[in-house]
N, C-alpha and C positions, 0 to 999 in steps of 0.2 A: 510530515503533513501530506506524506501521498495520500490520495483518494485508490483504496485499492477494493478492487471486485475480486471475488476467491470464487472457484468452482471445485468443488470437491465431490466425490459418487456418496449417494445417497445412503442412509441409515446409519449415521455416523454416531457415537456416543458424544456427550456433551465433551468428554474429556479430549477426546480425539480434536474434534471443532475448537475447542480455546489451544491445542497444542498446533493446531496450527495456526490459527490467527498469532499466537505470542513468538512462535516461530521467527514468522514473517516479521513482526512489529521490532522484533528483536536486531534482524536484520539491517532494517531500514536507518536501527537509531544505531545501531555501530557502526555501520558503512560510510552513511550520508549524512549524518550529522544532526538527523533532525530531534527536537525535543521529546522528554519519555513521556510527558502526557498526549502526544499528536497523534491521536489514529484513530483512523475515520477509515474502518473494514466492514465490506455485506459478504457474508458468507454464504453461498449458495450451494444448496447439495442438489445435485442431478441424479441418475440413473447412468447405467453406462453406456448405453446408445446416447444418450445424450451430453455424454463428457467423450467426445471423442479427440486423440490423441493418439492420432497414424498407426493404427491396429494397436497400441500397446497395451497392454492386459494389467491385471491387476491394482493394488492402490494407485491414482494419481494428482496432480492437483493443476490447475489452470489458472493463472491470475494475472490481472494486470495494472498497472499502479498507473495514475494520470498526479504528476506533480509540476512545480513550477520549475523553469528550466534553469539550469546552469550547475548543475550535478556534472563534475568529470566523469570523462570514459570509464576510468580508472577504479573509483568510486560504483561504477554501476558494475562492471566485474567482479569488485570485491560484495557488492549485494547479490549479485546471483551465487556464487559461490557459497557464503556464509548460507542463506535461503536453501538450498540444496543442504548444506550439509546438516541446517539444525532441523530441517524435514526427517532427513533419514535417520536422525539420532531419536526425536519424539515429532512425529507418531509411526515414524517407520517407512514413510514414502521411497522408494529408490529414486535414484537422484536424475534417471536419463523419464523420470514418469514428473516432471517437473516441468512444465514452458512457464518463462516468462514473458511477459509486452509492459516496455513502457513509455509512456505518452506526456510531452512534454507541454507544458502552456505555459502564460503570463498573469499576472499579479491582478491582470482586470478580469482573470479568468476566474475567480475566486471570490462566491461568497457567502459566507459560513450564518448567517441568520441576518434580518432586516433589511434583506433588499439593498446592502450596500455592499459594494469590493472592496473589503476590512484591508488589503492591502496597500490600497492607494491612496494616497493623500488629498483629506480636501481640506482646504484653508477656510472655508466659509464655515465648517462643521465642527460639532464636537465630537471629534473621534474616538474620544474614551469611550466612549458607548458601543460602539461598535467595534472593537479591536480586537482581533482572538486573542484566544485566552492561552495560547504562546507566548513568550520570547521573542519571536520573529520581529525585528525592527521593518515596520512599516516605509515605504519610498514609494519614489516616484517612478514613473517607467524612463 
């Protein structure tokens, strides 16, 4: 259930665009554990003065994921790894035209339709209604 932004250089084929978004989605649910329906990706394609990445030339991709905290170190090594390597397998990015950022929040930081933080528990409410449509067991902070 990370929220992640993708910057990729522009004029990209559809097939290119879903090879990397499933890439990445791939990544995240091997690594981190999270569930295979959870992803919530915007795809941005730039131009290349506009994706810039310390002179480096050719394919690249920029993204950063904002999810809720408590992912080990560990865990976040074996995600950038994995991400890099099913990059350069499909659609071919090299692995040093790759940065990742990610940004960590809380359970009140999240919320996925109605104006409510489907995470957090309210006792006066009917929560069925508003619970993502994950697995995720819902708590308290």
């Amino acid at each position: 259930m990370p929220f992640v932004n993708i910057s990729i250089l522009s004029g990209k084929s559809p097939e290119y665009i879903k090879a990397v978004g499933d890439g990445i989605n791939s990544a995240v649910i091997e690594t981190m554990g999270f569930p295979l329906d959870d992803r919530y990706q915007i795809i941005h394609q730039l131009d290349s003065a506009q994706l810039q990445l310390q002179g480096r030339d050719g394919d690249r991709v920029m993204m950063h994921l904002v999810m809720r905290a408590g992912r080990s170190n560990e865990s976040k090594q074996a995600f950038y790894k994995k991400v890099v390597e099913n990059l350069a397998v499909n659609p071919g990015i090299p692995p040093e035209n790759v940065m990742i950022t990610l940004s960590e929040n809380h359970d009140i930081d999240w919320s996925f339709r109605d104006g409510v933080a489907q995470f957090m528990v309210y006792p006066d409410a009917d929560i069925s209604k508003h619970k993502p449509t994950t697995d995720t067991p819902l708590r308290q902070l």
